[in-house]
C-alpha positions, 0 to 999 in steps of 0.5 A: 875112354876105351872102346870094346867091341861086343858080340851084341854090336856085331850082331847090331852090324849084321841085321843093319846090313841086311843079314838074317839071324838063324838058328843055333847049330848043334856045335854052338854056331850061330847062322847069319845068312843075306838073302840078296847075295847069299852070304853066309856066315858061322859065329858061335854063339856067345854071350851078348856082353863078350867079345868076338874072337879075333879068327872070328872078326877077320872072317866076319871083315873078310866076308863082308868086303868079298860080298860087296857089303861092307869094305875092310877099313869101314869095318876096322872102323867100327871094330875100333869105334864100334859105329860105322865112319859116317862115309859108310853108305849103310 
């Protein structure tokens, strides 16, 4: 079976890393922001059940790894699996 990432599982990802969902922008953007490191990411808002755009999966990987919260083959991991490796320490 094949596994298809979504933008619900993404969002599942970030509040499990600690970010915070803000509000929607005025350009269909969605506000994630870690209080701890300051971090924050801009990812439109769309349908739970679609997928994320690519540009959007190598910003969000990019990110993450740049802020110490998650590294970029644990989040390969779970964009092809859609969980995290069981190494991951989140």
């Amino acid at each position: 079976m094949t596994h298809r990432l979504t933008n619900k599982m993404l969002n599942q990802l970030l509040l499990k890393l600690g970010f915070e969902r803000g509000h929607v922008t005025k350009m269909r953007q969605r506000i994630w922001r870690h209080p701890e490191s300051g971090c924050a990411l801009f990812l439109p808002a769309n349908k739970a059940r679609e997928a994320p755009r690519p540009a959007d999966l190598v910003g969000v990987k990019a990110q993450l790894n740049c802020h110490g919260h998650l590294d970029e083959e644990a989040f390969d991991f779970f964009a092809a699996e859609g969980k995290l490796p069981a190494r991951s320490s989140v």
